[in-house]
N, C-alpha and C positions, 0 to 999 in steps of 0.2 A: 504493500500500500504506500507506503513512505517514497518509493521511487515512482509511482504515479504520479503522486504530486508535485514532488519535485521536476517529473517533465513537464504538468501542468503548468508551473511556474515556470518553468522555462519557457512554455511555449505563449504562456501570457506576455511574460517579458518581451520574446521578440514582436510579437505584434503590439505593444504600445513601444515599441523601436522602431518600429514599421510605419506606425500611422505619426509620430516626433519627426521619422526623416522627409513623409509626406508635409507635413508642416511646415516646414522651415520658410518655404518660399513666401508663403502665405507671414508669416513671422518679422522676416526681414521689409516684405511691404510696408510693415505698420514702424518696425525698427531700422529704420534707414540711416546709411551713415550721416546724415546730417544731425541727428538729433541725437547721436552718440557725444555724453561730454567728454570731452581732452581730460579732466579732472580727475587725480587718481582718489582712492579713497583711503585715508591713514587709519593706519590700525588705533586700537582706541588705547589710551593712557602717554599717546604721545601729543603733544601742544600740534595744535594745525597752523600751516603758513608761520613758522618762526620766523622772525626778522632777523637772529642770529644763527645760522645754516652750520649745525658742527656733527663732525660722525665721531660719533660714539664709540665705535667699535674698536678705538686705538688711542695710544695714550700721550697725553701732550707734557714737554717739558714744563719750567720754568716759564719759560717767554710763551709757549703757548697756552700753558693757561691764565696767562695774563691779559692776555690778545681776547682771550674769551669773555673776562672780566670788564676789559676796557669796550669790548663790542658791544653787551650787551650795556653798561653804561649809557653809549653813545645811541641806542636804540630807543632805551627806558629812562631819558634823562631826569624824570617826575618820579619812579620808583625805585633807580639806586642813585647811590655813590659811592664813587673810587678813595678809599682813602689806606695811605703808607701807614703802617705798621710800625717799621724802623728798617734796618739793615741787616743783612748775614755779616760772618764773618767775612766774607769774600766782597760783602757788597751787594749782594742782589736785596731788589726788595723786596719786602714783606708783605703783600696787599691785602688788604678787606673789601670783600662789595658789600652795603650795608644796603641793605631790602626792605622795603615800605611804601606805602600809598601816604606819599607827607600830605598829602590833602585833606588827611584823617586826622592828622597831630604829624607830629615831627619822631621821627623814631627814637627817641632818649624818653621820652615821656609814655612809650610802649611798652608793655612786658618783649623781653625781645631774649631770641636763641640764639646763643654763640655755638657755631661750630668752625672746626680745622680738621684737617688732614696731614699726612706727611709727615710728623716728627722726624721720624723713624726716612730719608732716604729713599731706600729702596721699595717703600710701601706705596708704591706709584700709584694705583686706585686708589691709594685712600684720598687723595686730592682731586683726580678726574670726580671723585662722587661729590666734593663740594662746590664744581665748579657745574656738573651736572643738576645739582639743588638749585644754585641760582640759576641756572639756563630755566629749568621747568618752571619754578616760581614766576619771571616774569615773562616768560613763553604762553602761562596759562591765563594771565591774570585778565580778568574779563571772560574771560572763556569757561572758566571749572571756578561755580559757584564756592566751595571748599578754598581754593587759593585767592581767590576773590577776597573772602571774608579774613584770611589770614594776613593777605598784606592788610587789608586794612583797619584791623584789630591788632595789628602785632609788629614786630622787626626782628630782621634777620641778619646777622653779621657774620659773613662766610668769610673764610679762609683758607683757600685750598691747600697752599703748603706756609710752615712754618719753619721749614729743612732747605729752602731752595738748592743751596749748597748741595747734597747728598743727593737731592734729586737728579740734581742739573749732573752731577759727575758720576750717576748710574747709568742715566742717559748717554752719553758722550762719550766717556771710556770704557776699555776695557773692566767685566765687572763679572761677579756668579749670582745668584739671585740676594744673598746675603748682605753681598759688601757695600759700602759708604749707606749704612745704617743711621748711625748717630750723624756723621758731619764729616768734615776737615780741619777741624781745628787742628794743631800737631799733638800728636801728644805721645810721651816717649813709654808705648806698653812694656818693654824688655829690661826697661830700667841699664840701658847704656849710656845713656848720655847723648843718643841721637835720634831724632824726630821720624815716625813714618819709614824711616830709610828701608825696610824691608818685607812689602805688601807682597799679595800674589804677583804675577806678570803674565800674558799674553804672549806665551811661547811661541805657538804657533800662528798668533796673526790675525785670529779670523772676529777678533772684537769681545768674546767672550773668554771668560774665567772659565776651565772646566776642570775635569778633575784629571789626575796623575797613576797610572799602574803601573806597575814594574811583574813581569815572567819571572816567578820565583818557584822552585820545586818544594820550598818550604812556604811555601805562602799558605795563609788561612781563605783563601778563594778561588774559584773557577767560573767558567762559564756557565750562566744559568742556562740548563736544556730547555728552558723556553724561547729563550730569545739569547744565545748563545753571542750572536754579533753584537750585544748590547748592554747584557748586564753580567754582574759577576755576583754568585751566591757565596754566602761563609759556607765552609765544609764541615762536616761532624767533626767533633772528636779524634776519633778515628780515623780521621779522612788526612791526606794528602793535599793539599791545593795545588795550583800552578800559576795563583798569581797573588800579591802582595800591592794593596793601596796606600797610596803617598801622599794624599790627601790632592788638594786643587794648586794644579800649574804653578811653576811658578820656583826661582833659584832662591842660594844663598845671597843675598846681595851684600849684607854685610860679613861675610867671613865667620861668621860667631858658630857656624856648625848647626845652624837652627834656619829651616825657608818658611816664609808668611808669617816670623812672628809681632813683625811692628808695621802693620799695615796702615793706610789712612784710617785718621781720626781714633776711635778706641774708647770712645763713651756714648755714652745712652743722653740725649736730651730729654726723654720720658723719663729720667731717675735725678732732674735739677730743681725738682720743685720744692720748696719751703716745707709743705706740709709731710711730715713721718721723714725728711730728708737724715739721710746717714753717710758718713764717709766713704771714701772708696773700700777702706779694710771693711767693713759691712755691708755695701751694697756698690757689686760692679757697673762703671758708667755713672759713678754722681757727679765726676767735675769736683770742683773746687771749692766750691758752696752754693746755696742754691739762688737761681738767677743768673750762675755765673755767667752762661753762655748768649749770646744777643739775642738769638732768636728766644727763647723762656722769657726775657725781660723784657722783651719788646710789646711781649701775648700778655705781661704783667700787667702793663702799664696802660695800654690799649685797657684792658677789662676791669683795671680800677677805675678809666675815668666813665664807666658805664657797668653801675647800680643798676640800672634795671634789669640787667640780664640775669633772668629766670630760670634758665632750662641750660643745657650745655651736651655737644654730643662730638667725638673724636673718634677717627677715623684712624683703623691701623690697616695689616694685613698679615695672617690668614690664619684661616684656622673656622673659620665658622660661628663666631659666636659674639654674644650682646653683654657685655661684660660693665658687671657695678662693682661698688666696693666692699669694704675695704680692702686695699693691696696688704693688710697684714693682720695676722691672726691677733684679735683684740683691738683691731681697729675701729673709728667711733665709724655709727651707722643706725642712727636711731630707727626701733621699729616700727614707727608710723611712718618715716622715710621709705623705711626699706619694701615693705607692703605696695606703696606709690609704684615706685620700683620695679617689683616684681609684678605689678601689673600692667605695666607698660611693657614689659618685656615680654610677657604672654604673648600680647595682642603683634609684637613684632615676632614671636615665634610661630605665628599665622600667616605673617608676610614675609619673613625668609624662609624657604624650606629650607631644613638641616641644619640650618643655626640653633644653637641653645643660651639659652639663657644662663650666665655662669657669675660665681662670686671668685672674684679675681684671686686671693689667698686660698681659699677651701679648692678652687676646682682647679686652677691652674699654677703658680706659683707664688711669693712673694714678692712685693713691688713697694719700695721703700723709694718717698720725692717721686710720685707718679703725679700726671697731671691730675686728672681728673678727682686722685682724692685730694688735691688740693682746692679744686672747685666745690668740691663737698665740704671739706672739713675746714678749709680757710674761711671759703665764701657763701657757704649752707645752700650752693644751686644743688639741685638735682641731676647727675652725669650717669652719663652713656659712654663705653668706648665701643664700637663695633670693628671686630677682627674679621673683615672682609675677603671673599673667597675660600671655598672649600673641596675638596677632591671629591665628596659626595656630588659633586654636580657632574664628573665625569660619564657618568650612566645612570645617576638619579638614584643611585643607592648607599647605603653605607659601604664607605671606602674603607677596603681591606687593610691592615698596616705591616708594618716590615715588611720582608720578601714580597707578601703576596701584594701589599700595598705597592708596590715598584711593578711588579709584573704587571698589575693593573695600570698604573700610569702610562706603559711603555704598549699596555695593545692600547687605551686611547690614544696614543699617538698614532699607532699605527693605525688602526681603523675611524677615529675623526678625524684626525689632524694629517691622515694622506703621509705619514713619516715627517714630516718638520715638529721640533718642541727636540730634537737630537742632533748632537755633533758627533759623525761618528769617529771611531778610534783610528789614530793617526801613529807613526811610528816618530819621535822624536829623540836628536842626539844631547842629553842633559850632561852638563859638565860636573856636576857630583853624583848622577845614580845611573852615567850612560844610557844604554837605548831605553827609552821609556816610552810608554803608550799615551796618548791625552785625547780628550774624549769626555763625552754625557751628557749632563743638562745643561743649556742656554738657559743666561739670567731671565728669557723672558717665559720661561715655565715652571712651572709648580705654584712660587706664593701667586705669581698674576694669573689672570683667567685668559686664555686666548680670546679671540678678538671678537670671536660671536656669541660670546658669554658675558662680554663684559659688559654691554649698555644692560642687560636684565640684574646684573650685581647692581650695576649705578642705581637704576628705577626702584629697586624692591628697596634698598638701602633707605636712598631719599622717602619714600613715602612710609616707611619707618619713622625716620625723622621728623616726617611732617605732624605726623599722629601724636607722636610724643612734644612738637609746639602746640598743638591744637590743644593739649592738657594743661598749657602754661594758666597761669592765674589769672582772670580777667577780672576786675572789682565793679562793681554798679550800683547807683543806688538806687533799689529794686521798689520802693516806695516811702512816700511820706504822708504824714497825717497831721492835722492840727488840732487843738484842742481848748479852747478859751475858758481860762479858769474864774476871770474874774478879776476884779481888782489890778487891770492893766499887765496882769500875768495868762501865760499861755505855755500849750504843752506839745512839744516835737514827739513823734515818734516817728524814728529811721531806722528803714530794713538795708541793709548792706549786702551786697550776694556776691558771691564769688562763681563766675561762667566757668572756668574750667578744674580740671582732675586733682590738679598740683594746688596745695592749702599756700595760701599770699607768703606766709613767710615757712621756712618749713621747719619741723620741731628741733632739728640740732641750730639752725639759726637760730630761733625762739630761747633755748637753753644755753645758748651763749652770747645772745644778746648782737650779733652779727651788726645786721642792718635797723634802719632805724623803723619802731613798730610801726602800724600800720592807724591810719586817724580819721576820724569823722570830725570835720570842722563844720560850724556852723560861722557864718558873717552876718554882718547886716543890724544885727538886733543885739544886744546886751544877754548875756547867758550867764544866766546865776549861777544852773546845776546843769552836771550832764553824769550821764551815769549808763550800763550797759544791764541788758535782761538775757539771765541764764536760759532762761523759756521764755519764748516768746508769749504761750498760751498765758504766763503768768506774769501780767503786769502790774503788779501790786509788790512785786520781787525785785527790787532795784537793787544792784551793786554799784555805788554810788564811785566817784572819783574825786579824790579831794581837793584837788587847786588845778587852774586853769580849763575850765571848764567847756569852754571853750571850742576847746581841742580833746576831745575823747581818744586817748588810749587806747589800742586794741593788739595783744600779742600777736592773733593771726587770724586770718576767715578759711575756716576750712572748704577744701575742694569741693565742689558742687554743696556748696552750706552758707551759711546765713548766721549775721549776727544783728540783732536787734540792740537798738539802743534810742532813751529819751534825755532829750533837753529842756529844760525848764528855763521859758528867757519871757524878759519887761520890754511891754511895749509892743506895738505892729509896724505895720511897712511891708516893705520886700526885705525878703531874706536870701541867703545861698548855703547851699549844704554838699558841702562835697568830701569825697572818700579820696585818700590819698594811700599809696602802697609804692615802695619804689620796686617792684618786681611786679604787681598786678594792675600797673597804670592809676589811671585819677578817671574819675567821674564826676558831677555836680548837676544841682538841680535848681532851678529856683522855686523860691517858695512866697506866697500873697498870706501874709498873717494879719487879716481881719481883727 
């Protein structure tokens, strides 16, 4: 029976095949090329008609994403501005696009998102995705009601690299996916008395760092029987190898018997922050003290002169994952913060596949003078760092590790990437290990995504980010009432509401007294008393305030909540009532007191 039907259905098939190719002519009558539009149709979550035209799929230095920065400026001259930073050590500069609808307020007076990319060099996407954030913010605005309401409820202060240095010289020189991490400052790792003098080198010429084997009959490795031409497995025990690894390319430069051990630069600018900062004997990559380095003091000084920044979100790579703090076991982390926190990061482990949500000491390592807990624990914002691209996206599954992790990198190369992502094995003459083999990964494989992966990291990334501004504080004041008591006296009652996730100040600020609290002023009229209601339902409940009245006090408005409070003031007129937060903006209202 099953195969009757099945001819059935075939034979239905062809005859509605039959009477589609009768059709056509009749088809084309009514669909003529003229009434065919030229117009292609964009996939959806991309900005239509951008004024600034950038492909995505490949990664821009220094100067190019600068060029990105300055275009769209010059496009959206009403929604950003270009503003310097400071200097690298080299001299390049530091840039900010600062993002807003100033038609709305002036962005200092907006709860507003600081983000950066780059510390780190060689974490090339993590600056494409802040340069990507401002492309789509004003690519969409007007267009996607959600960015719409965000510039003009908020600001944004992006900065794509804070490393230009490290970046600029991954790009341009010879490099392996690792190197000029921290920077170029000099700095002597070997403890000789001379600077840098003995990094990897570019043996054989072809622009990448790769890695070094020597044919050894005692070596701990051989050809992996999968991919024999490419990788080399350790051998048991028991085993025999026939080849011995030297690590990556590269001579004695300075005679000392030791190759690569004083390579450019040799510190971390993610380990120069003030807050949990510790020497180098404690924690490798702190530099000298913290701030030492321009690029940290530049992102200092820039974000002290702006209080209002709320939210905070930094860009590394890879690894996959949405990382809060603290960087050290026993680090502050209050838990009505952290709760925020981890539900912001939920909702981002819905928008990146395979990223997890992790706490930076418990799940990954210790991080002593890391940024972001200095964001937290200096400044009580709320941080993000996201470790961008992960090898789960190579076949959309969880990435195998050691061996079998490599075996799998090396058939996606072969079966996506067509054989490129490899350098293959070359015979080279070294003057201290003789004939040597050089060969393996190009710096621009494993931490980065190839090139048709990467706009989907940039977009899932940013609207990540977007989600977690849209939780920024927003303050309002959500109603007033009047009440005429008599005797030229009369009684305010002010609802105060806070629009978004994230509470105006949040409780580790609150508990150390950070920024300055958050206040309900009244003007206009003389105010006797002013005092605030734990329940709203019960206003017979006053916690009164005892001088300057004024100006009501308030430690914080929590996330989608509400603080009620009444004023007791002589006399009528017009009045003004306004809420002030430097992290959840100002509002104000006027008020007719009869």
């Amino acid at each position: 029976m099953s195969r009757t039907v099945l001819k059935s259905d075939r034979t239905s098939r062809r005859a509605l095949f039959a009477c589609l190719i009768l059709a056509i002519p009749s088809v084309l009558a009514i669909w003529s090329p003229a009434t065919v539009s030229a117009a292609s149709l964009m996939g959806l979550g991309t900005p239509t008609d951008p004024k600034v035209e950038v492909h995505w799929n490949r990664f821009s230095d220094t100067d190019g994403l600068h060029r990105i920065l300055r275009e769209l400026h010059q496009a959206y001259p009403q929604l950003a501005e270009l503003v310097e930073l400071g200097k690298s050590y080299e001299g390049r500069s530091i840039l900010a696009l600062e993002v807003t609808n100033e038609a709305t307020g002036p962005a200092r007076e907006k709860p507003a998102m600081y983000i950066d990319g780059n510390i780190h060099g060689n974490e090339v996407q993590a600056g494409d995705v802040v340069a990507y954030t401002a492309w789509m913010l004003l690519e969409s605005y007007g267009k996607v009601d959600r960015i719409t309401k965000l510039l003009d409820e908020k600001a944004f202060y992006l900065v794509p690299t804070i490393n230009p240095d490290g970046r600029d010289h991954w790009f341009e020189n010879p490099a392996n996916p690792h190197l000029f991490r921290g920077g170029v400052v000099p700095v002597d790792n070997d403890g000789d008395g001379r600077f840098d003098e003995d990094g990897p080198d570019d043996m054989d010429g072809d622009g990448h760092i790769t890695s070094m084997r020597i044919k050894d009959e005692w070596g701990r490795h051989e050809p992996d029987p999968d991919f024999p031409d490419f990788l080399l497995r350790e051998v048991d025990r028991d085993e025999k190898g026939s080849y011995r690894q030297l690590g990556w390319e590269g001579f004695d430069n300075d005679g000392d018997g030791q190759i690569n051990e004083d390579g450019p630069g040799g510190y971390d600018p993610n380990r120069n922050w003030p807050w949990g900062w510790q020497p180098e004997s404690v924690q490798y990559g702190a530099h000298d003290y913290p701030f030492s380095l321009p690029n940290t003091r530049a992102v200092s000084n820039y974000v002290a002169a702006r209080p209002n920044i709320a939210a905070v979100q930094t860009y590394h790579n890879a690894g996959g994952m949405i990382l809060r703090g603290p960087g050290q076991e026993g680090g502050i982390l209050a838990s009505e913060d952290d709760a925020v926190l981890r539900f912001i990061a939920e909702r981002g482990e819905e928008m990146l596949p395979h990223y997890e949500s992790l706490v930076v000491w418990d799940d990954l390592y210790t991080v002593w003078g890391g940024e972001f807990d200095w964001f937290y624990g200096g400044l009580g914002i709320l941080s993000f760092t996201n470790e961008m691209w992960d090898r789960d996206n190579y076949f959309r599954r969880s990435a195998a590790s050691g061996a079998d992790g490599q075996r799998e990198s090396q058939t996606f190369r072969d079966l996506v990437l067509m054989g490129e992502g490899w350098t293959p094995w070359t015979e080279f003459d070294h003057p201290q290990y003789g004939r040597v083999e050089i060969g393996g990964t190009p710096k621009n494989f494993g931490r980065v995504p190839p090139g048709f992966l990467l706009e989907e990291e940039l977009h899932r990334n940013t609207v990540f980010t977007l989600y977690h501004a849209e939780c920024m504080p927003r303050v309002r004041i959500a109603g007033v009432e009047t009440e005429n008591l008599g005797g030229g006296l009369r009684r305010l009652w002010v609802t105060v509401e806070n629009e978004g996730v994230i509470p105006s100040r949040s409780a580790h600020d609150v508990s150390n007294q950070i920024t300055p609290r958050n206040a309900v002023v009244v003007e206009g009229v003389e105010v006797i008393r002013a005092g605030r209601l734990p329940d709203p339902q019960r206003r017979d409940q006053v916690v009164w305030q005892e001088a300057r009245p004024s100006r009501l006090l308030l430690e914080s408005i929590p996330g989608l909540g509400r603080v009620d409070a009444v004023f007791l003031v002589a006399g009528g007129g017009n009045a003004r009532v306004r809420v002030e937060s430097s992290k959840g903006g100002t509002d104000s209202q006027a008020v007719r007191l009869p």
